[in-house]
C-alpha positions, 0 to 999 in steps of 0.5 A: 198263265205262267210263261216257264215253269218254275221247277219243284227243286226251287219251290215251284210246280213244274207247271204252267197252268194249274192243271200241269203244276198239279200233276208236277206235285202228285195230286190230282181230283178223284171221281168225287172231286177230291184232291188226291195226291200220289206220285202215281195215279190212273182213273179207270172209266167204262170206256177208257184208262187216263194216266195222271202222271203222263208216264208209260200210257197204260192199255186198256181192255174190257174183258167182260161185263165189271171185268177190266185189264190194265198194262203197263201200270207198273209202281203200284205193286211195289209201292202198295196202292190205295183206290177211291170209288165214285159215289152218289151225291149223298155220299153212298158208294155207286160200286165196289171193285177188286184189284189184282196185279200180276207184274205190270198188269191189273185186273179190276172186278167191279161188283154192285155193292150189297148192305149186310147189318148196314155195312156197305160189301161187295155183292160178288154175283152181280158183277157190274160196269163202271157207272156211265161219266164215273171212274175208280181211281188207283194211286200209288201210297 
């Protein structure tokens, strides 16, 4: 464990640990446990939101049953963003989602997903929650 952290202007993290020196750089692991980089990133679970980059904590409110709210995620509608959806260890998706912003606040739908000629589409009458211990990623591009 590094006792000061050595800034990103002279070629280090910012970090201490390796957790905190990759949150400095942007990069975090995905539900799939995948590095992901992005200067702004939030993994949405059932119960809860976590913020990566440890800004403006956002809210969290489950409206419904797949039906999310989060505030105070401002940076990705301006920037774009990309998503990335947990899936099960022989690589098929476990859900689908939809995402809007509307200012600071994103609404997420979580949908089951349907196989129509073999590509994997939202089925958008089952809505569904978050699969237990799994989240959806959202970084900023």
């Amino acid at each position: 464990r590094l006792q000061k952290a050595l800034p990103i202007s002279r070629g280090g993290t910012g970090g201490t640990t390796a957790q905190s020196g990759r949150l400095g750089l942007g990069i975090f692991v995905d539900t799939n446990n995948e590095l992901v980089f992005g200067a702004k990133a939030v993994s949405l679970y059932n119960g809860i939101v976590l913020d990566h980059t440890q800004e403006v904590k956002p809210t969290y409110k489950r409206v419904d049953t797949g039906h999310y709210e989060l505030g105070n995620v401002s940076g990705f509608n301006f920037s774009g963003f990309k998503f990335r959806l947990p899936k099960d260890e022989l690589g098929n998706l476990l859900c689908g989602c939809a995402i809007t912003f509307v200012g600071t606040v994103a609404t997420v739908r979580v949908y089951a997903i349907k196989y129509v000629s073999g590509k994997a589409t939202l089925d958008l009458d089952v809505p569904m929650d978050i699969p237990t211990d799994r989240c959806i990623d959202i970084s900023a591009k």
